[in-house]
C-alpha angles and dihedrals in degrees: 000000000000118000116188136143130252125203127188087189100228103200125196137213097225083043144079111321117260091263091033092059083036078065099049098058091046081066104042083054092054082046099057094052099056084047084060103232114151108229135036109194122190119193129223128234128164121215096358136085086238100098136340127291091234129003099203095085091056099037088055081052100056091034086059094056100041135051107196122028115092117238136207152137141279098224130334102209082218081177088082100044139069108265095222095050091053089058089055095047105052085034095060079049096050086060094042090053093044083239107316093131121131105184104210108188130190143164086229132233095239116087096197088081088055082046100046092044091047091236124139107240093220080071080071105105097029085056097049093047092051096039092055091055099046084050105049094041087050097052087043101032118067102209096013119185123193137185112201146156090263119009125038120205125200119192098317126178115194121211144237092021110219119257104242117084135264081351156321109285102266110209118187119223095220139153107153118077098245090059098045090047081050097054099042083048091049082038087233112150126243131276107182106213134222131014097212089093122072104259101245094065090080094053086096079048099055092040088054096046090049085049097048089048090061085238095301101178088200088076127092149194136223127208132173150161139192107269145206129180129193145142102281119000095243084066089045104059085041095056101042098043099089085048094048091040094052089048098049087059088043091057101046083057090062097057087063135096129074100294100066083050101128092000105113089212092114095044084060090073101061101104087042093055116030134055125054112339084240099056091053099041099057091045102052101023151043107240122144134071121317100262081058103045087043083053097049098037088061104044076044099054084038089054095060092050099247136339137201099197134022126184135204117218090202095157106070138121098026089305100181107224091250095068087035089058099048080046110052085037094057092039076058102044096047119016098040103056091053093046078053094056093046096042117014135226122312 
């Protein structure tokens, strides 16, 4: 197994400054690497403090200061981008990195990028299939041409080529059917979506993914969870309520504004964000000592029937980079080594 950290660096107005909060992930990525976790994953968003526009900027930053932890994204809404340029651009990271590039793509959660780009989001899938396609023939076919529904190709040779071959792993960011069925078909592996659901809810997901792939044993599936590490698991819900809690408010704005109007999508978080802040803290996240986080984390990854990569989301809810820090070091000290014992090393 894999084990990294994703951010979808949540940013506040009464907070660090953008670049400030840029910075400090910069750093929790460093970090992570000292700390000796394998992956460090940064979301995209587009108009919202929720994420970044475009990972690519902070992920050749950190590639230029490490040498050995993967890096990817989580995910790239590849729906609102050329496809070709996408190519170039994970491609040209994939060279700054020497290879370290994990491509993450997704159709989003978040309506306001289908708004802003003037696409219908019902386009989603179709655009994730295609732009898959596009992607992957353009890093392994030197010209590649392509006729699809919305982007047309001649004869294009991207450059530089990445450096992995034949390509960049390519992970889909999927939970319906139709997308899991799209991603064992593509062979991308798996990228289970959101955690506002309790995590057992996507062992149907995963089975029918397994099944979809005819038992290919070169996929892989990704899990996480938001995380929070101290010395007992009393001090730890203590000290991370007023951050969870911040996030979880954080979050439900962002599910306002015309375009989520009859769309059920904010009703979905309910359970995620009402009752006792307990209740709701040992359901949908990791939070207590590291005996306990390790614990959880493995009947967790079991549940679920098996997975290759899990993630930690440590940064959420205005968390200053004190607390971060004690966090992710004790998350390393005392949860890793024992996910290395039960899994493995990826």
């Amino acid at each position: 197994m894999q084990v990294g950290l994703l951010t979808l660096v949540d940013t506040y107005a009464d907070g660090l400054s953008v670049g400030d909060r840029y910075r400090q992930v910069v750093d929790l990525a460093l970090q992570a690497e000292a700390l000796g976790f394998d992956t460090f994953w940064i979301g995209e968003h587009h108009f919202s403090p929720y994420a970044v526009p475009n990972p690519v900027p902070l992920l050749t930053a950190i590639a230029m200061q490490t040498s050995r932890i993967r890096l990817g994204t989580g995910v790239a809404l590849a729906a609102h981008h050329d496809p070709i340029r996408f190519a170039e651009d994970y491609a040209m990271l994939d060279q700054a990195s020497g290879g370290r590039v994990d491509v993450i793509i997704g159709r989003g959660l978040y309506l306001q990028g289908y708004a802003g780009f003037n696409q219908d989001v019902a386009s989603g899938r179709e655009r994730v299939e295609e732009a898959v396609r596009i992607v992957r023939g353009a890093w392994t076919e030197r010209p590649f041409s392509f006729a699809g529904r919305y982007r047309t190709v001649e004869a294009v040779t991207v450059w530089p080529p990445p450096v992995q071959q034949p390509h960049p792993p390519i992970w889909l960011g999927a939970g319906s059917p139709s997308s899991v069925a799209l991603a064992a078909a593509e062979g991308c592996h798996l990228a289970l979506p959101s955690v506002f659901s309790p995590p057992e809810t996507y062992r149907k997901t995963v089975e029918a993914y397994r099944a979809a792939a005819g038992g290919r044993d070169d996929l892989r599936v990704s899990a996480g969870r938001h995380v929070y590490v101290s010395e007992t698991t009393a001090e730890a819900e203590a000290e991370w309520e007023e951050h969870f809690e911040r996030y979880t408010r954080f979050v439900l704005h962002e599910f306002e504004g015309p375009w989520y109007e009859g769309t059920g999508r904010r009703q979905g978080l309910d359970s995620w964000v009402t009752g006792p802040y307990r209740e709701r803290v040992r359901a949908f996240g990791l939070c207590g000592s590291a005996e306990d986080v390790a614990a959880r984390t493995i009947a967790m990854c079991d549940g679920l029937g098996g997975v290759e990569h899990f993630w930690s989301y440590f940064d959420v809810g205005n968390i200053g980079s004190a607390k971060l820090s004690a966090s992710v070091e004790r998350y390393a000290a005392g949860v890793l080594p024992l996910l290395r014992e039960r899994y493995g090393t990826g």
